[in-house]
C-alpha positions in Angstrom: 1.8 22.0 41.7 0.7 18.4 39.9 -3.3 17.9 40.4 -3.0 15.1 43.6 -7.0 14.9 43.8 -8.2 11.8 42.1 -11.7 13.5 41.1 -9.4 16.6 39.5 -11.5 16.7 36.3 -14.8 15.4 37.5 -14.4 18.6 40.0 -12.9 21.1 38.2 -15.1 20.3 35.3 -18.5 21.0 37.5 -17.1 24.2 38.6 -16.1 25.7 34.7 -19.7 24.2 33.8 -21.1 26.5 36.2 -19.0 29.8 34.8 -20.8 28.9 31.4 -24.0 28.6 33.2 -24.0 24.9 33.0 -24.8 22.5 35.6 -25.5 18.6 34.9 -25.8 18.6 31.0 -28.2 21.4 31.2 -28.3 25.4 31.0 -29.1 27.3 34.0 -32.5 29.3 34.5 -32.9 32.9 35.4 -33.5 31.7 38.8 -30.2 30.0 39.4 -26.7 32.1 40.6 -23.2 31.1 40.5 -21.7 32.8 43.7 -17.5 32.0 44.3 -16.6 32.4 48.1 -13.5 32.5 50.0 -11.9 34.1 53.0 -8.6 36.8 52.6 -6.5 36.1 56.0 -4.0 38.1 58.0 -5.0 41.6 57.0 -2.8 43.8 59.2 -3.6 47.4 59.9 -0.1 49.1 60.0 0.5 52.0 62.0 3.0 54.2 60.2 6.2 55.7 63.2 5.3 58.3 60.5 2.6 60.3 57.7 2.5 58.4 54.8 3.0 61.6 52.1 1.3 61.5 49.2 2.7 61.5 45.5 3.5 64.8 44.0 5.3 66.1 40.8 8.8 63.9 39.9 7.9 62.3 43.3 6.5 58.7 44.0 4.4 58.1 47.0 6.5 57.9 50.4 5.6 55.2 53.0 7.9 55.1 56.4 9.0 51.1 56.6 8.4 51.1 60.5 5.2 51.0 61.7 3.2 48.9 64.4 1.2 46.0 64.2 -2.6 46.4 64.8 -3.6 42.8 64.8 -5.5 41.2 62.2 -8.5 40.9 60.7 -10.2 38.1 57.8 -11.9 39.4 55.2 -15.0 37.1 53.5 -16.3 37.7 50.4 -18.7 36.3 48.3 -18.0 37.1 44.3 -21.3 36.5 42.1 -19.3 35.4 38.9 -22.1 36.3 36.5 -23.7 39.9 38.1 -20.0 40.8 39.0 -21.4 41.8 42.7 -19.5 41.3 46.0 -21.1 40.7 49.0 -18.6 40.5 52.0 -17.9 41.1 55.5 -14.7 41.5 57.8 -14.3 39.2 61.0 -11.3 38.5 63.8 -10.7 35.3 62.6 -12.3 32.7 60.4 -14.4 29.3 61.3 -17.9 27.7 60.5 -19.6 30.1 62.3 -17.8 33.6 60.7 -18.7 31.4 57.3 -22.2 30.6 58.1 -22.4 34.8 58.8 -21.3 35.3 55.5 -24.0 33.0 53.6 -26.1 34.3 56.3 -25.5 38.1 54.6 -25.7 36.9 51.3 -29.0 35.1 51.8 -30.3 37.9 52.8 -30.1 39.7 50.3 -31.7 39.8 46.8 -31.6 38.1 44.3 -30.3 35.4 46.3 -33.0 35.3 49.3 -35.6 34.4 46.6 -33.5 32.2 43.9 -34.4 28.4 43.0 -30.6 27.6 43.2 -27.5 29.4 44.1 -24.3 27.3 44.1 -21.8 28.4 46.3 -18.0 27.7 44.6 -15.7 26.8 47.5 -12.1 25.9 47.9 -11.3 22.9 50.5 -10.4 25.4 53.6 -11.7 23.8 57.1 -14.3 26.5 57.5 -15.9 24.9 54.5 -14.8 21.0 54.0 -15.6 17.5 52.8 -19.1 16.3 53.0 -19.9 17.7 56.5 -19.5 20.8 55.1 -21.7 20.1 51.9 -24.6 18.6 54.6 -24.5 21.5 56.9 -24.9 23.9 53.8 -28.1 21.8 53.0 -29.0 22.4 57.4 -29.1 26.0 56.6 -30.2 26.6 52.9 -32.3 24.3 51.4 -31.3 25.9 47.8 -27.9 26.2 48.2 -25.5 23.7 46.4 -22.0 23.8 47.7 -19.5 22.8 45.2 -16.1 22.6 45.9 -12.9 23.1 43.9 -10.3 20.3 43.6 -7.7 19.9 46.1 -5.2 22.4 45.6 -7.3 24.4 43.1 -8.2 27.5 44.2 -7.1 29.6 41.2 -10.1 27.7 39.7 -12.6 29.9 42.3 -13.2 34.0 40.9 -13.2 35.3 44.0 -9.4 34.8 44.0 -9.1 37.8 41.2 -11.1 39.8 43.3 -8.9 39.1 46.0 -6.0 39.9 43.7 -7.3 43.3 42.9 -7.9 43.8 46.9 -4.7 43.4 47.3 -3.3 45.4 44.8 -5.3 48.4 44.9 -7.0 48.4 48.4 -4.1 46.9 50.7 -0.6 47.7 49.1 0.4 49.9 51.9 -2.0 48.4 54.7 -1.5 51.6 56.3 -4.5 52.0 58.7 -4.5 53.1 62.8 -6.2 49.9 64.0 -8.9 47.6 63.0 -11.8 49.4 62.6 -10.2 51.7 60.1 -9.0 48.6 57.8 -12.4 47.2 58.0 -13.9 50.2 56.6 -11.7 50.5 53.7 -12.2 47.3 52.6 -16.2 47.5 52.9 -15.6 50.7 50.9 -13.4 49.5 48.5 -15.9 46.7 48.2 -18.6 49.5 47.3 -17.1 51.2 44.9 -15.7 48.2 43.4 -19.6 47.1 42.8 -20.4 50.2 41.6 -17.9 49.5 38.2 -17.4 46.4 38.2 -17.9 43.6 35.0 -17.8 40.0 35.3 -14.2 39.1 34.7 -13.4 37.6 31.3 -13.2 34.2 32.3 -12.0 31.3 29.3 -10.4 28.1 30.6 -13.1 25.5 29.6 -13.7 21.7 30.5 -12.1 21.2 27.5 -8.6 23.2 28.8 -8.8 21.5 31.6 -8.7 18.4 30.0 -6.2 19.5 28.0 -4.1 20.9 30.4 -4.2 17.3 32.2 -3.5 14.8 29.3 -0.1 17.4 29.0 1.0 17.2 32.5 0.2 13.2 32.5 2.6 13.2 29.8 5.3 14.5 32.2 3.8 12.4 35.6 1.9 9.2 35.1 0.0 10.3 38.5 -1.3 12.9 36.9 -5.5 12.5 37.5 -6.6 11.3 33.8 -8.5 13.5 31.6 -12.7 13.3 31.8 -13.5 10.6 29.7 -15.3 12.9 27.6 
């Protein structure tokens, strides 16, 4: 998809500042925490007509393909993109208030509860939009920044990889009885996933990005220009 926000590089630049531990032309302290946040929707628990059987020699793993829905559940995590530490928690549907819970849990926690600045990377969803959004963040955490990611830009927020490896290693099958059982494999999957875990080896710059922009302006005169740096 073409960039169609008008601050595309301006906002996309703050946010690849802050994976290089940069924020307004100067290096973070020791103090200060990048934290990517999202939410993972529709999570169906999938109640097999029959045992899913394991693998086994010369055979792959056998899933029946009829099953019953168990609902669905959102899953919210918050990815710190330099410590390579989740933080998350499973609700029945997301909103401000299943949001504010999350930064709620995070907060709460160290090193966050005591850091100078933590700067919350967000995409443009509703449960975390626009200014309001940036002005109720300030309402319930003095020292917490929200930045958001361009319109249409959410492969520029981390937690999306982690999400990404959710999905492939924790939800492939989403074979669980009901709710409460798909919640507790994520929260474990999430634990063991901390327990490993690196930061991920993150390399598009500000000066990619520009890149990447003065090429697809090339193409599209629409394209958002390049930063003027």
């Amino acid at each position: 998809m073409f960039p169609r926000d008008p601050a595309f590089a301006a906002k996309g630049g703050r946010v690849l500042d802050l994976y290089q531990r940069r924020w307004c032309d100067r290096e973070l302290g020791d103090g200060e925490f990048v934290v990517s946040v999202d939410e993972k929707t529709s999570i169906q628990p999938r109640c097999r007509c029959h045992p899913t059987l394991p693998p086994a020699k010369a055979r792959a793993i056998r899933v029946e393909h009829e099953y019953v829905r168990g609902g669905a559940l959102a899953y919210l995590a918050a990815y710190d993109v330099h410590r390579a530490q989740v933080s998350g928690r499973c609700e029945l549907s997301t909103g401000i208030d299943p949001f504010h819970r999350l930064v709620d849990q995070l907060m709460a926690a160290e090193p966050y509860a005591s850091a100078e600045t933590v700067y919350l990377i967000a995409d443009n969803g509703s449960s975390h939009r626009g200014k309001a959004s940036v002005d109720r963040m300030a309402g319930w955490y003095p020292n917490v920044v929200l930045v958001h990611t361009p319109v249409h830009a959410s492969w520029l927020n981390q937690v999306e990889i982690y999400f990404s490896i959710v999905e492939n290693k924790a939800l492939a099958f989403s074979d669980f009885d009901d709710l409460d059982a798909a919640a507790a494999h994520l929260l474990a999957f999430e634990e063991r996933f901390n327990a490993t875990a690196t930061p991920f080896n993150w390399k598009f710059t500000r000066n990619d990005l520009d890149a990447m922009l003065r090429r697809m302006a090339a193409h599209d005169p629409q394209t958002p220009k390049a930063s003027a740096a």
